[in-house]
ChimeraX commands (.cxc) that place a marker at each C-alpha (Angstrom):
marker #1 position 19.40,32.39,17.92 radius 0.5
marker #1 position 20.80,31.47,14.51 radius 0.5
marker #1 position 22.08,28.25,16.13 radius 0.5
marker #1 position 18.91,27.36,17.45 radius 0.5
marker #1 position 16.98,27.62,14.19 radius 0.5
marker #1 position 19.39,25.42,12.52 radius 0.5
marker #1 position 18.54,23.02,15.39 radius 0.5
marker #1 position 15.57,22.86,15.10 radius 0.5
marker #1 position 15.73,22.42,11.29 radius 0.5
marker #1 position 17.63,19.82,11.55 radius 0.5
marker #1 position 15.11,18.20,14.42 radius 0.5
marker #1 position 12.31,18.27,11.89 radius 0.5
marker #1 position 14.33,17.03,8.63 radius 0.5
marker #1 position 15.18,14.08,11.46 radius 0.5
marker #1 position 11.71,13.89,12.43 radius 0.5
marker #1 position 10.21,13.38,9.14 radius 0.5
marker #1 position 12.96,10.94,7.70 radius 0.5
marker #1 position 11.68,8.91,10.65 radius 0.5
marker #1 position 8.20,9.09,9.79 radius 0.5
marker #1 position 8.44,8.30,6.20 radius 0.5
marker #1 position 9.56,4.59,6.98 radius 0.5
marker #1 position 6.78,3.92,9.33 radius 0.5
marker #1 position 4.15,5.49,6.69 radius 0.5
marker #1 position 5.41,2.46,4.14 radius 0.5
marker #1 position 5.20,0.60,6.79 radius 0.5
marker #1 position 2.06,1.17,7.38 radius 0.5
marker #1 position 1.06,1.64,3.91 radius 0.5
marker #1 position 2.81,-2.30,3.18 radius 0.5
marker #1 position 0.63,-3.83,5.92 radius 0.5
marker #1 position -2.92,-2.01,4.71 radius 0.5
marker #1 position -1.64,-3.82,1.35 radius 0.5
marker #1 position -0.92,-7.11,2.54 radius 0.5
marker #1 position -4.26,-7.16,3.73 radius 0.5
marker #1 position -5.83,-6.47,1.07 radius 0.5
marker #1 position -4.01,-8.60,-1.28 radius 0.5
marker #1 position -4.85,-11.25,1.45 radius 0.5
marker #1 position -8.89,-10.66,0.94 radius 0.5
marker #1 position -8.43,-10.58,-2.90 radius 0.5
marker #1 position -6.98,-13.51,-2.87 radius 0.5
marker #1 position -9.79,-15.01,-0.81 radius 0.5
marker #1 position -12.33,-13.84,-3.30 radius 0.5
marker #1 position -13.36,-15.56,-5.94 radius 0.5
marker #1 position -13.63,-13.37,-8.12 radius 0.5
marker #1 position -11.02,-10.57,-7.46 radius 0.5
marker #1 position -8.26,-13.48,-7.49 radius 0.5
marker #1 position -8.32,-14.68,-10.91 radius 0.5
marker #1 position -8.76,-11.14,-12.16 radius 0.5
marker #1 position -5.83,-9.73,-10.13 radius 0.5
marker #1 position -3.66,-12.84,-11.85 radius 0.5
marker #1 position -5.39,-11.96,-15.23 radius 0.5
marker #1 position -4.40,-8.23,-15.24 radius 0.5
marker #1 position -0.96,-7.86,-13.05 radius 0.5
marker #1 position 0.40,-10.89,-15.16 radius 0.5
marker #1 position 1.52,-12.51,-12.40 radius 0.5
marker #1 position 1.53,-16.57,-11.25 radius 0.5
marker #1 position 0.23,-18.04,-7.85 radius 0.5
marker #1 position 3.57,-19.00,-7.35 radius 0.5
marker #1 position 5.11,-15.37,-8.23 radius 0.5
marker #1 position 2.63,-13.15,-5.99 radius 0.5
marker #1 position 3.23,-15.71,-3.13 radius 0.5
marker #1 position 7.06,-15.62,-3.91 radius 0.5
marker #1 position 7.06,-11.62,-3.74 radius 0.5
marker #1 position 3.92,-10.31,-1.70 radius 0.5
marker #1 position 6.05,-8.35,0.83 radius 0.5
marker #1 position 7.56,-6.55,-2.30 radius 0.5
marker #1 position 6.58,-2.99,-2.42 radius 0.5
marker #1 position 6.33,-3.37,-6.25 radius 0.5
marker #1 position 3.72,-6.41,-6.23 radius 0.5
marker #1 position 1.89,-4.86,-3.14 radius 0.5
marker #1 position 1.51,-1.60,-4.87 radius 0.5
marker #1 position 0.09,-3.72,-7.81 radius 0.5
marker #1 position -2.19,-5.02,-5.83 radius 0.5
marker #1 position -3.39,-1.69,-4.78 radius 0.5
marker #1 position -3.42,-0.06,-8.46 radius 0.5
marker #1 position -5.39,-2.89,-9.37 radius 0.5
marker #1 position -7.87,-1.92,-6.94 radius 0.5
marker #1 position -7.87,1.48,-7.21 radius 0.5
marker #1 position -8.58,0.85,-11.48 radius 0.5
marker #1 position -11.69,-0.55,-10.58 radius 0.5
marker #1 position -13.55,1.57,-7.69 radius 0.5
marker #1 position -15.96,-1.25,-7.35 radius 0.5
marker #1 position -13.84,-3.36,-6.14 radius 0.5
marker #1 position -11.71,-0.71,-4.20 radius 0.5
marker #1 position -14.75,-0.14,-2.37 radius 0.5
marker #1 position -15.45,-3.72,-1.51 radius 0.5
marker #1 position -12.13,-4.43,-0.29 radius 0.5
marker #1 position -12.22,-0.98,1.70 radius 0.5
marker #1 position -15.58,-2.38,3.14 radius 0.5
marker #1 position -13.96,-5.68,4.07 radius 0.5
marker #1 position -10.71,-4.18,5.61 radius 0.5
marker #1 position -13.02,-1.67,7.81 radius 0.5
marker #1 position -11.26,1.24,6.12 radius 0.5
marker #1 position -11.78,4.04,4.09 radius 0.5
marker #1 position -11.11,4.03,0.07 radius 0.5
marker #1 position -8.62,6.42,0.43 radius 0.5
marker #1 position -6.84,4.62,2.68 radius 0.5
marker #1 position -6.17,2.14,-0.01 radius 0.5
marker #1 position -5.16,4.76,-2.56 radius 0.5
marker #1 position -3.17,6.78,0.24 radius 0.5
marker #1 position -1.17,3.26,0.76 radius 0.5
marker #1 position -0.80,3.14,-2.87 radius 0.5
marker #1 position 0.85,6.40,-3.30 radius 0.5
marker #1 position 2.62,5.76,-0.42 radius 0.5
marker #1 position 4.68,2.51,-1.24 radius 0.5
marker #1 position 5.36,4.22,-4.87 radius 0.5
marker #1 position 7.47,6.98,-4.05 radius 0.5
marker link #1:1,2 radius 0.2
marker link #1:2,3 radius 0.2
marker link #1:3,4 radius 0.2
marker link #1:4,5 radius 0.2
marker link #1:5,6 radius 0.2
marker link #1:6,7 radius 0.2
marker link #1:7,8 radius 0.2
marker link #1:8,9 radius 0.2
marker link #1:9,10 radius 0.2
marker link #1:10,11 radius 0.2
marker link #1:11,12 radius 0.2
marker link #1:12,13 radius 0.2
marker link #1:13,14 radius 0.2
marker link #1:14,15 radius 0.2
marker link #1:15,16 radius 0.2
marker link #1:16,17 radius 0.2
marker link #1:17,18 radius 0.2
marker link #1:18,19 radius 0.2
marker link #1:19,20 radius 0.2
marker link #1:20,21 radius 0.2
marker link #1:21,22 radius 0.2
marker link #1:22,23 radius 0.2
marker link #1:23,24 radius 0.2
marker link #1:24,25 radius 0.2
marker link #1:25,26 radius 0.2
marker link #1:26,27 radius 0.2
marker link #1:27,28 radius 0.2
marker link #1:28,29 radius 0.2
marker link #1:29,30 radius 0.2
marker link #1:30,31 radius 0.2
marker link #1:31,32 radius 0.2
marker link #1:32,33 radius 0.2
marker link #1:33,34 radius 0.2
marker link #1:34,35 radius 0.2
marker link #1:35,36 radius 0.2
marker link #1:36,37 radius 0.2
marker link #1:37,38 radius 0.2
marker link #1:38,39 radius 0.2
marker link #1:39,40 radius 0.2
marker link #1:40,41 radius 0.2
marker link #1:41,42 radius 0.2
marker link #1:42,43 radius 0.2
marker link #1:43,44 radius 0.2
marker link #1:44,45 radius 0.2
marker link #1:45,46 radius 0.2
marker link #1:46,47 radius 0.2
marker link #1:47,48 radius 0.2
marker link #1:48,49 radius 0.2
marker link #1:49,50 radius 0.2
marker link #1:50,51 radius 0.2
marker link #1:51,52 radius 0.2
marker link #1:52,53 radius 0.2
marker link #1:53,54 radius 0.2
marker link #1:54,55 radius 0.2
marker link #1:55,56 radius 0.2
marker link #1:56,57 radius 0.2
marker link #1:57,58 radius 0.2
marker link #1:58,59 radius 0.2
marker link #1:59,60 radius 0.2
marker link #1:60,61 radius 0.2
marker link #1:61,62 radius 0.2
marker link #1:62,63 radius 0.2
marker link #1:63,64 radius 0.2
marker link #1:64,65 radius 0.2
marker link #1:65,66 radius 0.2
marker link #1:66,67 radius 0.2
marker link #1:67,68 radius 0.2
marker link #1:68,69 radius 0.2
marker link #1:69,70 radius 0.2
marker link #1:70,71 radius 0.2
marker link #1:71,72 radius 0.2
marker link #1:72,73 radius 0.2
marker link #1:73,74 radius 0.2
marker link #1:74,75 radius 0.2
marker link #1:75,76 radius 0.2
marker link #1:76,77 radius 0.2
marker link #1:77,78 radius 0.2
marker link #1:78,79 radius 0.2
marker link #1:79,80 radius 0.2
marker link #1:80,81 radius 0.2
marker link #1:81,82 radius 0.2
marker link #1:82,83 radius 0.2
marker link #1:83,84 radius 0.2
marker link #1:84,85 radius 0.2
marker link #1:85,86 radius 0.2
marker link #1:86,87 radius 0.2
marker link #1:87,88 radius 0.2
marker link #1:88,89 radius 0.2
marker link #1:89,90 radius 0.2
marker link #1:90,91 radius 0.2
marker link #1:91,92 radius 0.2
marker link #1:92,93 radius 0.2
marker link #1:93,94 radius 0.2
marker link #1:94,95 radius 0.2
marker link #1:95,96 radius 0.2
marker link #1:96,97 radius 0.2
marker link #1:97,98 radius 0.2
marker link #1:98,99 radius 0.2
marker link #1:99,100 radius 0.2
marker link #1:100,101 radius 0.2
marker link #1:101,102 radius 0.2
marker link #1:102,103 radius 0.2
marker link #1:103,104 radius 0.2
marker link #1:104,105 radius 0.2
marker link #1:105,106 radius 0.2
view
């Protein structure tokens, strides 16, 4: 019985080190999109360049980085706002914005 439990413990600890990739997966594709619509928007852009620091060239150079796309996010989620509005425009909740953020920063 001993033997079993350790299985199984060791199925879970399996299972969830599988999950956790697809979650930042996940988590990097809700952010890509939503870097994609504030970059669309004319006013979101500029101010998303203003405050990250970041260069046209830059963000296009490193959007699939998990650092820039979390950015992106935390930038959104400072200014609810606009967290909303993007949330709206994605067909999502807020929180899945700020889930993705937490997500691609651990």
């Amino acid at each position: 019985m001993c033997s079993v439990a350790v299985i199984n413990n060791d199925l879970v600890k399996h299972s969830v080190s599988r999950a956790v990739p697809a979650v930042v997966d996940a988590a990097a594709t809700l952010a890509l999109r939503a870097l994609a619509h504030v970059a669309g928007d004319p006013d979101l852009g500029p101010r998303l360049l203003d405050v990250t620091g970041l260069g046209v060239a830059d963000l296009r150079a490193r959007a699939a980085d998990p650092e820039v796309l979390a950015a992106v996010l935390g930038f959104l989620a400072a200014h609810e706002p606009s967290l909303v509005a993007t949330a709206r425009a994605l067909d999502v909740r807020p929180q899945a914005l700020t889930a993705a953020l937490e997500a691609l920063q651990s």
